[in-house]
C-alpha positions in Angstrom: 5.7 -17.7 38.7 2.9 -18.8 36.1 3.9 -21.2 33.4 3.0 -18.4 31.0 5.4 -16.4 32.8 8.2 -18.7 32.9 7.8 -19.2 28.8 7.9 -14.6 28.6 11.6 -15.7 29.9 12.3 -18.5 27.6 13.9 -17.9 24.3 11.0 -18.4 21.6 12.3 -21.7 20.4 12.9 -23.1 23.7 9.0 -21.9 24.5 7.9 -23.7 21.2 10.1 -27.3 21.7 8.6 -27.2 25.7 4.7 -26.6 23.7 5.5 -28.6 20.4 2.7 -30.8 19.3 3.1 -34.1 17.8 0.7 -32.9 14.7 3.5 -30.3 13.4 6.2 -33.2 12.8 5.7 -34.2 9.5 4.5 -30.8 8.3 8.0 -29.8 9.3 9.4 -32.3 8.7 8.3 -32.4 4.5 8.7 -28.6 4.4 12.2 -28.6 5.6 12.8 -30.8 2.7 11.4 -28.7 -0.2 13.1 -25.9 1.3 16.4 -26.8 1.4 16.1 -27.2 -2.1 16.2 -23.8 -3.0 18.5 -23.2 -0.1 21.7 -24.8 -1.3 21.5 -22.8 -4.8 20.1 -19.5 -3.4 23.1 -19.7 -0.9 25.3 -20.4 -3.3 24.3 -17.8 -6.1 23.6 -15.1 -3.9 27.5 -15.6 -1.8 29.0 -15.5 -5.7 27.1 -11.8 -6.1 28.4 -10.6 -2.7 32.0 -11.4 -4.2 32.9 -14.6 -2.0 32.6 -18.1 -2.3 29.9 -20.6 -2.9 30.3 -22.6 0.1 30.2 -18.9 2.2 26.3 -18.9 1.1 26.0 -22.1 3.0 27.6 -21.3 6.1 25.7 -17.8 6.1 22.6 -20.4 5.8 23.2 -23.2 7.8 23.9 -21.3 11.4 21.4 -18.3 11.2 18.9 -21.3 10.3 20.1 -22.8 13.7 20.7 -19.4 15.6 17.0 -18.4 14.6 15.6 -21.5 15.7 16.5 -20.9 19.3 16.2 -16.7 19.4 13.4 -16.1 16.8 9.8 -14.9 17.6 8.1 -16.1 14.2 8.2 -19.9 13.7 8.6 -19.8 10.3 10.7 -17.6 9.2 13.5 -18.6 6.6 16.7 -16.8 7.0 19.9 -16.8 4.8 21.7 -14.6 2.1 19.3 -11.7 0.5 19.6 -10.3 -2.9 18.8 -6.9 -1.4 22.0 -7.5 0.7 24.2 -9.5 -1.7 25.3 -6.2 -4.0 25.9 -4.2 -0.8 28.3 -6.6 1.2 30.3 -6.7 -2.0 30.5 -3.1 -2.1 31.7 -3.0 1.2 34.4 -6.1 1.3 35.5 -6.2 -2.0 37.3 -3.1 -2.2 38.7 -3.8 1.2 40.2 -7.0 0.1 42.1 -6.4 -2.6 41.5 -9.2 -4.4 42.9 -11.7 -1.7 40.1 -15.1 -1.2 40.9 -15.5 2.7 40.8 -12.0 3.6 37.4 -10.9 1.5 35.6 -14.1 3.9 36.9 -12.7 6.9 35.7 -9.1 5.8 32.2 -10.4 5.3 32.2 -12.2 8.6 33.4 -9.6 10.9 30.8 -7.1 8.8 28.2 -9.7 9.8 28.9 -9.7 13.3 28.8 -5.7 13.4 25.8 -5.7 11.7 24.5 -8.6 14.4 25.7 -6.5 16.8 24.1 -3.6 15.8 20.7 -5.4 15.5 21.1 -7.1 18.7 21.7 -3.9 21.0 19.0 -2.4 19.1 16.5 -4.9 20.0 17.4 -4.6 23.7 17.3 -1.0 23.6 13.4 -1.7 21.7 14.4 0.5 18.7 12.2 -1.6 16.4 10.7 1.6 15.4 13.6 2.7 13.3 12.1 0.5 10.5 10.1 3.4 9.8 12.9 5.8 8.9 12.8 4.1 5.5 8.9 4.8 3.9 7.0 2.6 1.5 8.1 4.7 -1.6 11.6 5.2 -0.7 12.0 1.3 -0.1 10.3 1.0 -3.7 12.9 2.5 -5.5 15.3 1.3 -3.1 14.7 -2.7 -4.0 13.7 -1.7 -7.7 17.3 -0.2 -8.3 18.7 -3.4 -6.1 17.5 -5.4 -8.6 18.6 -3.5 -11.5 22.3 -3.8 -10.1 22.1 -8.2 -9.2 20.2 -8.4 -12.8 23.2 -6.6 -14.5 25.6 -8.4 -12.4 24.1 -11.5 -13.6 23.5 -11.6 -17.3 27.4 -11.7 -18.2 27.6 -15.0 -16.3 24.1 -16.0 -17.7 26.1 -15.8 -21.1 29.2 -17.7 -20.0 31.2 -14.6 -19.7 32.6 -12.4 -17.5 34.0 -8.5 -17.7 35.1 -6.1 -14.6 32.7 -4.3 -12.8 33.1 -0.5 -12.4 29.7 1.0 -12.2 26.3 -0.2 -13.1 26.5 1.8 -16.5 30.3 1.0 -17.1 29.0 -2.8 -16.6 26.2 -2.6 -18.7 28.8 -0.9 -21.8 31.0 -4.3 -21.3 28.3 -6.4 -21.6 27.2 -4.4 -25.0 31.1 -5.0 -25.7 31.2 -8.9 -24.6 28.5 -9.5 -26.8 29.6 -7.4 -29.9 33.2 -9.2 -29.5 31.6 -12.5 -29.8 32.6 -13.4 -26.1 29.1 -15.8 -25.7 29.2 -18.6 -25.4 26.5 -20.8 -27.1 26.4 -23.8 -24.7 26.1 -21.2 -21.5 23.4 -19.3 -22.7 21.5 -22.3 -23.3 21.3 -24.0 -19.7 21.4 -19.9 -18.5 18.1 -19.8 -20.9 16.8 -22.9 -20.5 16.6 -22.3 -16.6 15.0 -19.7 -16.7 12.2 -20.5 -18.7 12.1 -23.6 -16.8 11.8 -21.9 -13.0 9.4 -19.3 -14.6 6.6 -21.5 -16.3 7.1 -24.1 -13.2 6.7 -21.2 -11.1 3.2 -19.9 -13.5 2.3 -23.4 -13.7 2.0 -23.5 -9.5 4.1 -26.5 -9.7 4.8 -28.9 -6.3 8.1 -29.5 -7.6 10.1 -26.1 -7.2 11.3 -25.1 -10.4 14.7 -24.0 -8.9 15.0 -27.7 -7.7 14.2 -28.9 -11.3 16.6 -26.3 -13.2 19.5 -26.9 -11.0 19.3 -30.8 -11.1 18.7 -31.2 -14.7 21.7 -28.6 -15.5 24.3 -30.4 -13.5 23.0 -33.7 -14.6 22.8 -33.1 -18.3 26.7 -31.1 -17.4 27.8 -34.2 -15.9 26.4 -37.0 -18.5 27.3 -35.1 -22.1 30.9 -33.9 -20.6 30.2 -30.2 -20.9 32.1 -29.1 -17.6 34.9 -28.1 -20.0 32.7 -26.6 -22.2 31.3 -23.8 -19.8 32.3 -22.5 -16.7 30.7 -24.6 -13.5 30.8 -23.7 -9.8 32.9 -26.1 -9.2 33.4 -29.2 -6.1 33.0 -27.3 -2.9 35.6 -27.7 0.0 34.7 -30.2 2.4 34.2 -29.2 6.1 31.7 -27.5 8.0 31.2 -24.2 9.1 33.9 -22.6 11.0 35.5 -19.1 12.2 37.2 -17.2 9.5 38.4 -14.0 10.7 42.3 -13.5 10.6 43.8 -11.0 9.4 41.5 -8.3 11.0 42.4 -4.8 11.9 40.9 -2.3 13.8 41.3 -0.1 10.4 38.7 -2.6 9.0 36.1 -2.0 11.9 36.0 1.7 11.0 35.7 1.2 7.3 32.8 -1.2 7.6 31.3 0.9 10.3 28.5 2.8 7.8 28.0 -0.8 5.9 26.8 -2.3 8.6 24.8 0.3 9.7 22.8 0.3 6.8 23.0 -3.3 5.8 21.3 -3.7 9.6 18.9 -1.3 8.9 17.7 -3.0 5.8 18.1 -6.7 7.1 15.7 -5.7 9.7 13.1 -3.7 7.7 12.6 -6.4 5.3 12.7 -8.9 8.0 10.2 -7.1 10.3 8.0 -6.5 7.6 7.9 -10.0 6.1 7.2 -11.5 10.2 4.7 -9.2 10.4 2.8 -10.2 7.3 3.2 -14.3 8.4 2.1 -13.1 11.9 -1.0 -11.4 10.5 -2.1 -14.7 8.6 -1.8 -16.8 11.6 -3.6 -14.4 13.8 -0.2 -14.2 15.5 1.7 -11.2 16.9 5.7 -10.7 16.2 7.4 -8.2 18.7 9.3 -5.6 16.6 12.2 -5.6 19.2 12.5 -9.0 20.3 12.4 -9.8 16.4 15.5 -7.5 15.7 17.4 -9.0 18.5 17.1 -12.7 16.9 18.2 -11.1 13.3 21.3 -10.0 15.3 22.3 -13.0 17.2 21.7 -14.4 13.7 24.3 -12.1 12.0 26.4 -12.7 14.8 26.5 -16.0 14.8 27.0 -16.5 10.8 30.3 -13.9 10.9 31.7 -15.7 13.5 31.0 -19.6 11.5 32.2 -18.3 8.2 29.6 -16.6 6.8 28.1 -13.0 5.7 25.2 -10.7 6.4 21.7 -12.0 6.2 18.3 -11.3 6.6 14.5 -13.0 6.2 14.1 -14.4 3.0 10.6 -13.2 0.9 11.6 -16.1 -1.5 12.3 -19.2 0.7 9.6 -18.3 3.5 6.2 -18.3 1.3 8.0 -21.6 -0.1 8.0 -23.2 3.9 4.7 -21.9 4.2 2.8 -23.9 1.2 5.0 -26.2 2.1 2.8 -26.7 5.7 5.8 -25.5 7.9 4.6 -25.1 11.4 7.1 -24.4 14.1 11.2 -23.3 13.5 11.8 -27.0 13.0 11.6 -26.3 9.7 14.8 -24.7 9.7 16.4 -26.6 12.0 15.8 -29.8 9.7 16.6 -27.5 6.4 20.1 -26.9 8.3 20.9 -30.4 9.1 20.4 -31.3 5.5 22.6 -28.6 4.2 25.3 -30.1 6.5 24.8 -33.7 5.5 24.9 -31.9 1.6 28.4 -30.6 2.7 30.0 -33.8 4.0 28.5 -36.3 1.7 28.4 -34.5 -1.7 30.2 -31.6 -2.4 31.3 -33.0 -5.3 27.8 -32.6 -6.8 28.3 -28.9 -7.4 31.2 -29.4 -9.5 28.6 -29.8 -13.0 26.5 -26.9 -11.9 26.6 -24.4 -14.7 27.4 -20.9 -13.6 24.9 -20.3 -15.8 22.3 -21.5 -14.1 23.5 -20.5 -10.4 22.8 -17.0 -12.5 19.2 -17.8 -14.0 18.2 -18.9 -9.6 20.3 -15.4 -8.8 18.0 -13.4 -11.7 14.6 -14.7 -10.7 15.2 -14.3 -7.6 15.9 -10.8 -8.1 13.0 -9.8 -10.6 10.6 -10.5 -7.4 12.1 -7.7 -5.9 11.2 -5.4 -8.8 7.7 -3.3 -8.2 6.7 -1.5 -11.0 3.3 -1.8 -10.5 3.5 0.0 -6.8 5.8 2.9 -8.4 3.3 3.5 -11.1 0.8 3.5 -8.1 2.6 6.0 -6.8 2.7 8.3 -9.7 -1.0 8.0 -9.8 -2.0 8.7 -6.1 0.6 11.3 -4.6 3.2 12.6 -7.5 5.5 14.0 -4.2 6.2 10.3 -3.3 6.2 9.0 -6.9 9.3 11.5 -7.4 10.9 10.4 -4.0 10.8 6.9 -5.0 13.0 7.8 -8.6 15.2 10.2 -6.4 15.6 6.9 -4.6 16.1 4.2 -7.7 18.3 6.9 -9.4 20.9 7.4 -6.0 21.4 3.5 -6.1 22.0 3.4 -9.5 24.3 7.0 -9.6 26.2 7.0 -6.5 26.3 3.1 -5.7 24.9 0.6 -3.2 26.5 1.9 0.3 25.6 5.5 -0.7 22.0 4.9 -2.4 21.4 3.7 1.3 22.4 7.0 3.2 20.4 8.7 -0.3 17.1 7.0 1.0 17.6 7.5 4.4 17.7 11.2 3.7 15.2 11.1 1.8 13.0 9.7 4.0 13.9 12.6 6.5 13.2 14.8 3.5 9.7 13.1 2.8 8.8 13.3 6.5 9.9 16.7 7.3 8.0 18.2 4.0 5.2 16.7 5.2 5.4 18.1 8.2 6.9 21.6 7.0 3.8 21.9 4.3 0.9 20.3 5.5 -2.3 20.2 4.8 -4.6 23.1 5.4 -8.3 24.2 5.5 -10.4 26.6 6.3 -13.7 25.2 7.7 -17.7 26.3 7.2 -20.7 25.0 8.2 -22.7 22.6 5.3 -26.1 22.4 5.9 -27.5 19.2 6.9 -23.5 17.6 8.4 -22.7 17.9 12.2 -19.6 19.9 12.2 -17.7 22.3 10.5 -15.9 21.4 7.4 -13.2 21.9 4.8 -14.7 24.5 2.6 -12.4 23.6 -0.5 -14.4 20.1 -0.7 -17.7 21.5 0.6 -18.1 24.6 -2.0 -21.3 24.8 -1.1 -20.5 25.4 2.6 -20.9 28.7 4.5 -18.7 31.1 6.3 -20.1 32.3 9.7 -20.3 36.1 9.6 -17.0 37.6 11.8 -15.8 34.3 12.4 -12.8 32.2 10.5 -12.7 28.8 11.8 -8.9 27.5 10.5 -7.1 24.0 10.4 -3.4 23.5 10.3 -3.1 19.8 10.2 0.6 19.0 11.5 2.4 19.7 14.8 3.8 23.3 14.7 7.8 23.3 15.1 10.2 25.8 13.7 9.9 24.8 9.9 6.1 25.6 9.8 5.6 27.7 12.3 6.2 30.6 9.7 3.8 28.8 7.0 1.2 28.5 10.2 1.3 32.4 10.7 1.1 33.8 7.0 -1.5 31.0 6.3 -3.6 32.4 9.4 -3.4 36.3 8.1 -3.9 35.9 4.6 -7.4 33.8 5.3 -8.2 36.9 7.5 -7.3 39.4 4.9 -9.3 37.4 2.6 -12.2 37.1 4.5 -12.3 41.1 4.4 -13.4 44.0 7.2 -15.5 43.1 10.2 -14.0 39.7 11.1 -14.3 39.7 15.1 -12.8 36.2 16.3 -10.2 33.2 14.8 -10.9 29.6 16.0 -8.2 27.4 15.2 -9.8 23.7 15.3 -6.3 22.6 17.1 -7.0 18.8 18.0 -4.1 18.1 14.7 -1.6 20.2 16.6 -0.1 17.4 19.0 3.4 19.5 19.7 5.2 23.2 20.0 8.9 24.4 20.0 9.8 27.3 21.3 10.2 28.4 17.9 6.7 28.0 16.5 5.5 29.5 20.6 6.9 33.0 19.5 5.5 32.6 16.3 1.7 32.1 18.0 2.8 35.2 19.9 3.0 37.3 17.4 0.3 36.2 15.3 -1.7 36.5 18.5 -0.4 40.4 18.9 -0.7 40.7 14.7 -4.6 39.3 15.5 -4.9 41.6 18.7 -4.1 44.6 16.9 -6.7 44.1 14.3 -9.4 43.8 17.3 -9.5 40.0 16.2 -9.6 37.4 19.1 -7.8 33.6 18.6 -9.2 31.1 20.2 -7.7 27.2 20.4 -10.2 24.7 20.4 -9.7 21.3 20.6 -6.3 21.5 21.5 -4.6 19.1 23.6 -3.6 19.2 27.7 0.0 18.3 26.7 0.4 21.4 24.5 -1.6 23.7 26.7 0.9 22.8 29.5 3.5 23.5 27.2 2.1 27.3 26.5 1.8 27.5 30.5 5.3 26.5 30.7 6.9 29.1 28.5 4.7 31.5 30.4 1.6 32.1 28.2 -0.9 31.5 30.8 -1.6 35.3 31.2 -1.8 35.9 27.1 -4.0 32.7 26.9 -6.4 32.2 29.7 -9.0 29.3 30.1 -11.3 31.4 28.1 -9.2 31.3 25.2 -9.6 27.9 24.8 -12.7 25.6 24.1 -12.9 21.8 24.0 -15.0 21.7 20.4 -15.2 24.0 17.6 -18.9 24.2 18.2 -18.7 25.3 21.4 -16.3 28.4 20.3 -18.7 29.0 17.7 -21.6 28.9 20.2 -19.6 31.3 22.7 -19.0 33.8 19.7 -22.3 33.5 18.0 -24.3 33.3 21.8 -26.0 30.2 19.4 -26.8 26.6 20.2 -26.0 25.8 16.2 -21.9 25.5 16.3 -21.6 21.9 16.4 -24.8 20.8 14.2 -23.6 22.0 10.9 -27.0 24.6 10.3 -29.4 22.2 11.6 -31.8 22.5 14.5 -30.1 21.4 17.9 -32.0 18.8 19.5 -31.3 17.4 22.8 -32.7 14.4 22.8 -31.7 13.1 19.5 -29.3 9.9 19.1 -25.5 10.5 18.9 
């Protein structure tokens, strides 16, 4: 076996240590560094939205980081917690836990190691294509309404307050209340404030130093010098140790409850994780397999419920951050998880000035990248079907909650696809003088019918939703075109499938057409779906004549013309292609 073939075998990070070049050291080195300054308080912040600990955030950093490293296709990807996946989890544990610490980590680990699971037979099984049952304007309002819940989550602690959540709207009421009832506190909402204005106009400003880093150290060290840890609530000292299994308590009662979470948490770990390795691919002039990448994002999960932590996914925060930073290879994380640990066991103690408030300002920028109002309003201006899909899908989120919003855009994306399909697009074609062809007539006004012939388009696969639309479209452009019509060519080349039901549907537009004295012929359609016809026992009803492999040859067997395929113009043999 080749050495290229021996490294196919090889998980992707033992391929890249066996191929690492001396060159990519300090690169990964210095950007391991810079990121695991934003990966301690995005840990953090975003284990305190999924309603567990800070120090969980680490754990559920610290061994994907490592996991992915060995198992991962794209060498610099960031994993770790995911504001996306933050407000689910918590919808999922919380209630589950009933308000007990221990058993709300153990929840979130063994819902980690489902969703691993889940991600990890799917990658063997190659069902990276499931990605796609959640479209582009679906997954707008999906992360737009996200957003909307971590924001709202967020602001009461940004004011050095807290209420009890009940529903996006019922929180949003309390907040209204908090602040009428003179619940603020002045101190909080100045390092909540002050953060963010700092990470923001570092951030505009294209600053070297991350303004995360700079918020979060100047908090706890102002915290820390003026006394103020009594004065506003701080995360606190984390516990000392390092990551380690935390599941007792489990039932089997608890795998059935978190079944449908971790279902769709995998399903949207691994769409914004596919589509973010795909991006880094494309700049590198790289290529990420789709399966092989959902199998590392499992063994990932898996590995983070069974050390103590929670679901997780790609980061689109902390990755473009290892990029500029020059990272080069998975080393990256590997030295970004070494200095968490060394964070752990030398200093916990640090985090005991860090203003809640501020963990809140790193949670709330974090989560206003997720918002996308431009590409809605896009939406509204190119296609006002998806535009309205997208709200459906912002608006089930926000309604019915996280865990339903997801099954809400999953059917919604079987809704988008299937109306797509059900109502497509459809044309009746003409000839345009000087274009080679035949063509829509609704853009080409100007076009012109060809005397006892209507030349049709039906631009989907027929199935039993449209093969009803298919038929009535077909008779009332034949009633329209008025007496004398002689032939039908259906231009079939968009027609890649058949059922059974949309067969007898061609039947008895066939014997509808055949009564009239009108002939159909298929042209252009595939061998596929002509062996389909032959197998349900058409060959008879629609012999090799009935078929022609261009519209212009149809056109030229009807007409007894050598003008089908030039659009009106002059057939000349020798002219160029």
């Amino acid at each position: 076996m080749t050495a290229k073939g021996i490294g196919s075998w090889l998980p992707p990070g033992v391929d890249t240590a066996l191929h690492y070049r001396r060159a990519w050291l300090w690169p990964d080195l210095r950007a391991g560094v810079v990121v695991t300054a934003l990966l301690i308080p995005a840990g953090m912040g975003y284990a305190v939205v999924a309603g567990l600990p800070p120090e969980t955030g680490l754990y559920a950093t610290i061994v994907p980081l490592l996991a992915y490293a060995v198992f991962g296709p794209s060498r610099i990807l960031v994993l770790g917690p995911d504001s996306a996946l933050a407000p689910i989890i918590a919808a999922a544990i919380v209630p589950l836990a009933l308000g007990d610490d221990d058993r709300v980590v153990a929840l979130a680990g063994l819902l980690a190691i489902m969703v691993g699971a889940i991600l990890l037979l799917g990658g063997i099984l190659r069902l990276g294509f499931v990605t796609d049952l959640i479209s582009k304007p679906i997954r707008i309002g999906y992360l737009n309404a996200v957003a909307v819940l971590v924001l709202i989550s967020q602001v009461p602690k940004l004011l050095g307050f807290s209420i009890e959540s009940t529903s996006p709207f019922g929180d949003v009421v309390s907040i209204v209340a908090g602040i009428a009832g003179g619940a603020v506190q002045p101190v909080a909402v100045a390092f909540g404030v002050g953060s963010l204005v700092v990470i923001v106009v570092l951030t505009w400003l294209r600053s070297p130093v991350p303004g995360v880093l700079v918020a979060v150290v100047v908090a706890t060290a102002l915290t820390a010098i003026l006394g103020l840890s009594d004065a506003l609530p701080v995360v606190g000292a984390l516990p000392q140790g390092l990551p380690a299994p935390a599941l007792g308590g489990l039932e089997w009662s608890d795998v059935a409850a978190l079944a449908l979470p971790a279902a769709g948490i995998a399903l949207v770990a691994f769409t914004d994780t596919v589509v973010l390795s795909r991006t880094l691919a494309a700049r590198r002039g790289e290529h990420v397999s789709g399966s092989r990448e959902m199998a590392a994002i499992g063994a990932s999960n898996l590995a983070s419920g069974l050390f103590g932590g929670f679901p997780i996914s790609a980061s689109a925060t902390r990755t473009p951050v290892a990029e500029q930073a020059g990272a080069r290879s998975q080393l990256t994380g590997v030295v970004g998880a070494v200095l968490m640990v060394a964070f752990i066991l030398l200093v916990p103690g640090l985090t005991e000035f860090l203003p809640s408030a501020t963990l809140a300002a790193v949670v709330i920028v974090a989560a206003a990248r997720l918002i996308d109002v431009r590409g809605f309003v896009r939406l509204v201006r190119m296609d006002r079907v998806d535009a309205l899909l997208s709200a459906s899908a912002f608006l089930g989120v926000l309604v019915f909650g996280v865990l339903e919003g997801i099954a809400v855009t999953i059917g919604l994306s079987l809704l988008a696809f299937v109306n797509q399909s059900w109502r497509p697009y459809r044309a009746e074609l003409g000839r345009v003088e000087g274009l080679r062809g035949y063509h829509d007539l609704s853009r080409y006004p100007e076009g012109e019918h060809i005397a006892g012939v209507v030349i049709l388009r039906f631009d989907a696969p027929l199935f039993f939703a449209n093969g009803g639309i298919f038929e009535d479209f077909v008779r009332s452009r034949v009633r329209a075109a008025g007496p004398g019509v002689h032939t039908v060519i259906l231009a079939a080349e968009p027609i890649t499938d058949i059922d059974t039901t949309a067969i007898d549907e061609l039947v008895e537009l066939d014997d509808y057409l055949r009564s009239h004295g009108i002939t159909l012929v298929l042209a252009e359609m595939k061998d596929p779906v002509i062996d389909v016809l032959r197998e349900y026992g058409l060959a008879d009803r629609f012999p090799p004549e009935r078929f022609a492999p261009t519209v212009g040859a149809a056109v030229d067997d009807v007409t007894g013309t050598l003008r089908g395929d030039l659009g009106g113009t002059k057939w000349d043999p020798d002219a160029e292609e």
